[in-house]
C-alpha positions as CSV (number, residue, x, y, z in Angstrom):
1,X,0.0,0.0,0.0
2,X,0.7,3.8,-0.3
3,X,2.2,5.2,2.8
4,X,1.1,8.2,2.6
5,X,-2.3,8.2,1.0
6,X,-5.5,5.9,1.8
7,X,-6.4,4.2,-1.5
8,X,-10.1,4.2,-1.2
9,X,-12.9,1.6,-3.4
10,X,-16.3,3.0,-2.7
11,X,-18.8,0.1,-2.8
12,X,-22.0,1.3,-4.0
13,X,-23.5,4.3,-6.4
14,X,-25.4,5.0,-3.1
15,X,-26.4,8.8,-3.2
16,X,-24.7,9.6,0.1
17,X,-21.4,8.4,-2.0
18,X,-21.0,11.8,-3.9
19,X,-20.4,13.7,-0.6
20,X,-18.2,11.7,0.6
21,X,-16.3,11.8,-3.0
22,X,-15.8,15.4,-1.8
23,X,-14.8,14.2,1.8
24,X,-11.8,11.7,1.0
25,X,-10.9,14.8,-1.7
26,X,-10.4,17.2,0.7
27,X,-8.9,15.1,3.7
28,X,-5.2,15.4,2.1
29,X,-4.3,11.8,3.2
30,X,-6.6,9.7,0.8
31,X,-7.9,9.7,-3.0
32,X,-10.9,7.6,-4.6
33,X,-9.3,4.9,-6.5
34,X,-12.4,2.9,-7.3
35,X,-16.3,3.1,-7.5
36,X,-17.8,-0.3,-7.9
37,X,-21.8,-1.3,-8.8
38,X,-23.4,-4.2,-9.8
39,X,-23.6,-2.5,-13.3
40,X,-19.8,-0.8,-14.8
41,X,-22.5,1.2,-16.5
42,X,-23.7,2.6,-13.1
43,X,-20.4,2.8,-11.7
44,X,-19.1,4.8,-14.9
45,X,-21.4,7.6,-14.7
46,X,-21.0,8.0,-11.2
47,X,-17.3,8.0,-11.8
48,X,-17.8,10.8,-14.6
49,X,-20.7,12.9,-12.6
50,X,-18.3,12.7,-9.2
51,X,-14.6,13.3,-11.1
52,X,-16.4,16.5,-12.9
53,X,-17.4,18.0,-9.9
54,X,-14.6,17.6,-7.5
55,X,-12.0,16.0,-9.6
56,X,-8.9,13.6,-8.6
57,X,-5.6,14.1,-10.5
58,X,-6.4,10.8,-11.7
59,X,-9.7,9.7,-12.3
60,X,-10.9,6.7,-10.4
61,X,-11.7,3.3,-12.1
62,X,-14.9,1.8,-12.3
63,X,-15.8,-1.6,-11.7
64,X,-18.9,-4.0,-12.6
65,X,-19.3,-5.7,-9.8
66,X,-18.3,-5.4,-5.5
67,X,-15.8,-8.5,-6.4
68,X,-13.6,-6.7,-8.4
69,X,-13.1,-4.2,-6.3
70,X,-12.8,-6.1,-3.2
71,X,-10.1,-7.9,-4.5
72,X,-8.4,-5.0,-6.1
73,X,-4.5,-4.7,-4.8
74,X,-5.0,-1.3,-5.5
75,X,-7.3,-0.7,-2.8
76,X,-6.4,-0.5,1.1
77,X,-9.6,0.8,2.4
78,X,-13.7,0.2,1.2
79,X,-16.6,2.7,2.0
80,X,-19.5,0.5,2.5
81,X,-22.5,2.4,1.8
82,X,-24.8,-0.9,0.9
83,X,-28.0,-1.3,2.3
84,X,-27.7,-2.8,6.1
85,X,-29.4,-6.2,4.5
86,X,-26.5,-7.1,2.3
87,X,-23.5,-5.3,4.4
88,X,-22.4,-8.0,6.7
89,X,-21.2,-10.6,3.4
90,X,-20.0,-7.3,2.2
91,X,-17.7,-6.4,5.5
92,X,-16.5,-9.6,5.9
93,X,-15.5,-10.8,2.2
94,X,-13.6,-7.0,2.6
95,X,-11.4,-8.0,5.2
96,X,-10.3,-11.3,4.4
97,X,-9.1,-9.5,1.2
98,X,-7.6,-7.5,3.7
99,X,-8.9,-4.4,3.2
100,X,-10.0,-1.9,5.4
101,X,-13.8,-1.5,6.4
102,X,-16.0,2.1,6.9
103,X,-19.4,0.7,7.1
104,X,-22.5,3.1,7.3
105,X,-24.7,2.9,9.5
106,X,-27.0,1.0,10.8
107,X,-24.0,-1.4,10.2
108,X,-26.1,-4.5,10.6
109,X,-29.5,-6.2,10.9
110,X,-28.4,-7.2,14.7
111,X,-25.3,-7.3,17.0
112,X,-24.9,-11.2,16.2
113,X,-24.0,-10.4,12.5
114,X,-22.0,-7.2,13.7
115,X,-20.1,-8.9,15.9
116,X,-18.9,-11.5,13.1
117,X,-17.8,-8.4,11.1
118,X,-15.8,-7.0,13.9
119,X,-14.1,-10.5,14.4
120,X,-13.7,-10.7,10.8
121,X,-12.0,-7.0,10.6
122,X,-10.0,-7.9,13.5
123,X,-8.6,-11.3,12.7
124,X,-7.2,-9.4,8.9
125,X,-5.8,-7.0,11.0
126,X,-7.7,-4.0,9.3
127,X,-9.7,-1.0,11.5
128,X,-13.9,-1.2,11.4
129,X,-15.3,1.9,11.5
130,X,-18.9,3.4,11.4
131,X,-19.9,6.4,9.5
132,X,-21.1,8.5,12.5
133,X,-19.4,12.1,10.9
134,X,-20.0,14.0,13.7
135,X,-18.3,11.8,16.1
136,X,-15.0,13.3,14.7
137,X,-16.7,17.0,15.2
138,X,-14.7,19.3,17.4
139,X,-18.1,20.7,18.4
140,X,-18.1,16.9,20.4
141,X,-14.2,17.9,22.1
142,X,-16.1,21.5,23.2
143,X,-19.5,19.6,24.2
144,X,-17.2,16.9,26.6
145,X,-15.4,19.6,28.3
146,X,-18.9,21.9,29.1
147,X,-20.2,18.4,30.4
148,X,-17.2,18.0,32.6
149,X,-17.4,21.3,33.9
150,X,-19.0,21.1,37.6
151,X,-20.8,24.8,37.3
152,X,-21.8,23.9,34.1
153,X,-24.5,21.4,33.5
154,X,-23.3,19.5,37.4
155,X,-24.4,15.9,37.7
156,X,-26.1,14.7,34.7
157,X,-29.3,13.7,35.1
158,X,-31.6,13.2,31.6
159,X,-30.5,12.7,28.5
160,X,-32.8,13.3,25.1
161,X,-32.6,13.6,21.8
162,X,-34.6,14.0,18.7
163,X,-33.7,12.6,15.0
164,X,-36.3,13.2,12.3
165,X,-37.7,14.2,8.9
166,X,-40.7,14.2,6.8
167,X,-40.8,11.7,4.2
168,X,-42.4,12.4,0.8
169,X,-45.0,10.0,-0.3
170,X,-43.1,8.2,-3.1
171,X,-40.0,7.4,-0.1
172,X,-42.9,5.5,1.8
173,X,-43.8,3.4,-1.6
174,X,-40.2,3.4,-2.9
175,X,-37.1,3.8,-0.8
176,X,-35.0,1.1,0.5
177,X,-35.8,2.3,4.0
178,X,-39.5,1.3,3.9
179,X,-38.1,-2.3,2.6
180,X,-38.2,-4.8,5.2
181,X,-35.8,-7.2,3.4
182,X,-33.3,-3.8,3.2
183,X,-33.8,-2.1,5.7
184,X,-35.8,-4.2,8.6
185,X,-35.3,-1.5,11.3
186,X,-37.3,1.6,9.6
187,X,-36.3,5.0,11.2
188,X,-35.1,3.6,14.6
189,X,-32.3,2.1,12.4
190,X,-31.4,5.1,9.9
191,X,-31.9,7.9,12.8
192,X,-32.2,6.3,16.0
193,X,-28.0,5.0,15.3
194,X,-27.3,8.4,16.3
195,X,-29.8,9.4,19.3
196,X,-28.3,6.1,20.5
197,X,-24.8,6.3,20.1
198,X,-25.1,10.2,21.4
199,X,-26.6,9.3,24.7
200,X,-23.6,6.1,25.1
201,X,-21.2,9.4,23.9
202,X,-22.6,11.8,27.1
203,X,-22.0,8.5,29.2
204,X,-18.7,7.6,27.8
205,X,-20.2,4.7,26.6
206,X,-21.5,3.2,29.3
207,X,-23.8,0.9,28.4
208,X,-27.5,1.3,30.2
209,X,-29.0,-1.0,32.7
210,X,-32.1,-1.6,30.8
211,X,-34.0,-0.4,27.9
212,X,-37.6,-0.3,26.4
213,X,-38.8,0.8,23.0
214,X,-42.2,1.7,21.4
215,X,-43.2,1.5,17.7
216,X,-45.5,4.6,17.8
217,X,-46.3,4.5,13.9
218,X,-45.3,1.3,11.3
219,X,-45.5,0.7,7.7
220,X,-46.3,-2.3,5.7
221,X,-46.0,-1.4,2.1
222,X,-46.7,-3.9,-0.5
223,X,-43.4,-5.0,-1.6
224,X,-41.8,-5.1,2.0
225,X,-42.2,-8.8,3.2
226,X,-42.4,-7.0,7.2
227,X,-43.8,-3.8,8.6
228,X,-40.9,-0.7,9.5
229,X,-41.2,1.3,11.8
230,X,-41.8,5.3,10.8
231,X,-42.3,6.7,14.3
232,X,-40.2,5.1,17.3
233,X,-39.5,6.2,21.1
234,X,-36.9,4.5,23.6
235,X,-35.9,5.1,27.0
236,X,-32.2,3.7,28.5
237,X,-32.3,3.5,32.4
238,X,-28.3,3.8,33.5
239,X,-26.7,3.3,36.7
240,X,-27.0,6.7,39.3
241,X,-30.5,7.4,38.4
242,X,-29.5,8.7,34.5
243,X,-32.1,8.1,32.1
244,X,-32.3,8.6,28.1
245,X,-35.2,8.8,26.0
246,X,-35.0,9.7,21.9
247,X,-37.8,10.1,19.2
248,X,-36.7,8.9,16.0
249,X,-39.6,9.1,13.4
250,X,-39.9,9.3,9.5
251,X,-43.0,11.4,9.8
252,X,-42.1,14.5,11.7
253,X,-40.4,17.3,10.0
254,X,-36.5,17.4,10.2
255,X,-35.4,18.3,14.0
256,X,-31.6,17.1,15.1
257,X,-31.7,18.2,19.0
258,X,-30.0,16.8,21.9
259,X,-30.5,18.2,25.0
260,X,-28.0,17.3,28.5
261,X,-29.9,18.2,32.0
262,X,-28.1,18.1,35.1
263,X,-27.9,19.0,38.6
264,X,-26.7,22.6,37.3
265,X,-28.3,23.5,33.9
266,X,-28.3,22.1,30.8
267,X,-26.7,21.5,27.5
268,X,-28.8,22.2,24.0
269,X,-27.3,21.7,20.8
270,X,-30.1,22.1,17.9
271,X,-28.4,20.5,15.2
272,X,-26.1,17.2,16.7
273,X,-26.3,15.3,13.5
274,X,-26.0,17.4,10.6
275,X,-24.4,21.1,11.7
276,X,-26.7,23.8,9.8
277,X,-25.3,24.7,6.4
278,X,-23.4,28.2,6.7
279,X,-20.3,27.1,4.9
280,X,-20.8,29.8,2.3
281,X,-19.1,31.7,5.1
282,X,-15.7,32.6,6.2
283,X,-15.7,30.8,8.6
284,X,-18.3,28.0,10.1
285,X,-19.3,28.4,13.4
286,X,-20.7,25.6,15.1
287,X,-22.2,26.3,18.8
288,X,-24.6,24.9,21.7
289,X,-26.0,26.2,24.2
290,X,-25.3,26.1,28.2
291,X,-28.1,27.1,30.1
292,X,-28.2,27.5,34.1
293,X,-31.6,28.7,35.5
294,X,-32.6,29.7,39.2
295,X,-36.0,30.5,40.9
296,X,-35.7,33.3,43.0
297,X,-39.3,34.0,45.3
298,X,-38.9,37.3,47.8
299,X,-42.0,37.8,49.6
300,X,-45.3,38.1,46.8
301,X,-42.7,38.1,44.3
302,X,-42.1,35.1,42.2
303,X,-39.1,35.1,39.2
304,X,-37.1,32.7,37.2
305,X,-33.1,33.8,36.4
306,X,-31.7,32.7,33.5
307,X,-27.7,33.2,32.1
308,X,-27.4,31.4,28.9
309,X,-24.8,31.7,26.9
310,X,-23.3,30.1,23.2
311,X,-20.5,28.5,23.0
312,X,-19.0,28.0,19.1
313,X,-16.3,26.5,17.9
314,X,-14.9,26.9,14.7
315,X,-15.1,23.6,12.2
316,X,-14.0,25.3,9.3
317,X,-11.7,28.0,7.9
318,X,-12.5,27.9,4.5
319,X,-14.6,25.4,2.2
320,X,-15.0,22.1,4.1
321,X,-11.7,21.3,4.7
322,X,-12.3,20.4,8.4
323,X,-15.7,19.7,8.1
324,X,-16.6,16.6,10.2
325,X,-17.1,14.3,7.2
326,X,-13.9,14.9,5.9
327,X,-12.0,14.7,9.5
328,X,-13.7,11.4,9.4
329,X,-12.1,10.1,6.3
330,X,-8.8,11.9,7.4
331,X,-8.9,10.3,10.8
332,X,-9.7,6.7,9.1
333,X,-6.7,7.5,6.8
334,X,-4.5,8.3,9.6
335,X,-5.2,4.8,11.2
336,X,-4.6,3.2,8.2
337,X,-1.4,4.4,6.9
338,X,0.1,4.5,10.5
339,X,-1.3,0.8,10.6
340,X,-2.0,1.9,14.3
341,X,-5.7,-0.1,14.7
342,X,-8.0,1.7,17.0
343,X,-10.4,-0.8,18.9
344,X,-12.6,2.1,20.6
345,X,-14.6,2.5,16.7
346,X,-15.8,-1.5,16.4
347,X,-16.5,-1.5,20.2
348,X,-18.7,1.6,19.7
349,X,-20.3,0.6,16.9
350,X,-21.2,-2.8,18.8
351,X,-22.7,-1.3,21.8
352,X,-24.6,1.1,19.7
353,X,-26.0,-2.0,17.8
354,X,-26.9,-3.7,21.3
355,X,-28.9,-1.1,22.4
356,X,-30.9,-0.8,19.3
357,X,-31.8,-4.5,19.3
358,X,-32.3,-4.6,22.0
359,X,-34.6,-1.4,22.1
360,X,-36.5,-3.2,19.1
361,X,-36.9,-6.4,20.8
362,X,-38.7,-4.1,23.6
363,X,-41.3,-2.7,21.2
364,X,-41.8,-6.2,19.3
365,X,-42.7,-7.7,23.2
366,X,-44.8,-5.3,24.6
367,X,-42.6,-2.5,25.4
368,X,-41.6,-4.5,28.1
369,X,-38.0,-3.6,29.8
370,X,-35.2,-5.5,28.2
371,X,-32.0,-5.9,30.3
372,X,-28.6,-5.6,28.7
């Protein structure tokens, strides 16, 4: 392999593919090498729409079929954006070619076939990483050291989260997400990955007590051998008397909010997933909010005291050079041509996965609690 550049094979013509074209482009430390589909004719015009809009010095190679590209020696690393039904055959058939894996997200249909992938990346020796951008955000780094402030949000208390959007009519009749046989986990799989993994994030991924989970609103189109769900809610119960809830659905219009309460105020950030769009500018700022409150009552007078304040950090200086997509392609470069494997990304993405099962085995049972 190159030892200074991250030769990357995307695997799919997925849509989500072209901005992360732009990503590995702009990282410094990796270039596209390959686009694979199950049609070279596919692959070719992605190649041509991609390499005419943000253009390699050499224009990637297209391939007919995930096989070729997979066993390509001129490939060290494979972006996995395949729907979650076929990823795990993917994955795995990628590392014992010895390549390494960035899988999207969900990155499985349940923790059993995740776990075989992990294995899998770890016995070739090659890092497994989820596409979770804005776990390499330094909004997070800013957001860790408010929460470890004492005077800032104190003990943490209540965690929740919202992750939704307002599907059109023909992604309910059409889209691989209302396909069981695709996608069998509906919204709580393509949104509720990240209200998930953000609560485990506040805890420093440690993993709740017990969970439950409620399908508030399913579909059963056609085609789709199984119902998805379109509306979900879950709660985690942690150790200390810390809760989680999120609301993941497919129906409400778009809203990316977390929100951390504590003994001493609270942390707001309105847009965890995706940061708001203001890259036009010089500079992109990206904030949350900490918010302390007191009640103050003198005599007949009752009040409420508020000091909020923003606090931004900067993610950009110009373009999207350091936007959190493309740190998360540089960082995955970084591990690969230091060949310095990082175990925290599989182990995340692992007990992310657990908790969503395990969430969905709640709602499927009666919303009973499920222990983990």
């Amino acid at each position: 392999m190159n030892d200074s550049v991250c030769r990357w094979g995307i695997l799919s013509t997925a849509s989500i593919g072209h901005k992360n074209w732009q990503a590995i482009r702009l990282s410094g430390n990796g270039v596209v090498a390959a686009v694979a589909s199950r049609n070279l004719k596919s692959s070719q015009a992605f190649v041509d729409l991609c390499q005419n809009n943000v253009p390699f010095d050499e224009a990637p190679r297209a391939f007919g079929s995930y096989e070729a590209l997979v066993n390509d020696d001129q490939i060290d690393a494979v972006y996995i954006p395949l729907p979650t039904g076929m990823r795990k055959e993917w994955v795995v058939r990628a590392a014992e070619a010895g390549k390494h894996v960035l899988c999207e997200k969900p990155c499985a249909v349940n923790a059993s076939d995740l776990r075989e992938m992990t294995e899998a990346c770890a016995a070739n020796r090659v890092q497994f990483m989820d596409g979770v951008m804005y776990m390499h955000s330094s909004r997070l780094d800013a957001m860790r050291d408010a929460l470890n402030d004492p005077n800032a949000v104190g003990k943490i208390k209540r965690i929740t989260s919202q992750f939704s959007f307002n599907a059109p009519e023909e992604f309910k009749t059409g889209n691989i997400r209302t396909d069981s046989r695709m996608e069998p986990q509906g919204c709580l799989g393509d949104l509720g990955w990240y209200t998930i993994r953000f609560a485990l994030w506040v805890m420093n991924f440690e993993m709740p007590k017990r969970v439950s989970g409620r399908i508030l609103t399913e579909l059963h189109r056609d085609n789709s051998p199984e119902p998805v769900p379109m509306e979900f809610s879950g709660e985690m119960l942690f150790d200390e008397g810390v809760s989680a809830s999120f609301y993941n659905s497919f129906l409400t219009q778009h809203q990316q909010w977390a929100n951390v309460s504590g003994t001493e105020g609270l942390l707001h950030v309105f847009d965890f997933v995706l940061p708001y769009d203001n890259f036009n500018q010089s500079a992109a700022e990206l904030d949350f909010l900490i918010s302390n409150s007191e009640f103050l009552m003198e005599g007949c007078d009752f009040s409420m005291k508020n000091t909020t304040r923003s606090v931004a950090t900067v993610e950009s200086s110009h373009s999207r050079v350091d936007s959190q997509e493309t740190k998360l392609f540089r960082k995955f470069a970084e591990i690969v041509n230091h060949n310095s494997l990082d175990s925290f990304w599989p182990d995340a993405s692992l007990k992310t996965q657990t908790v969503l099962d395990a969430c969905l085995s709640s709602a499927r049972n009666g919303c009973q609690l499920v222990t983990i």
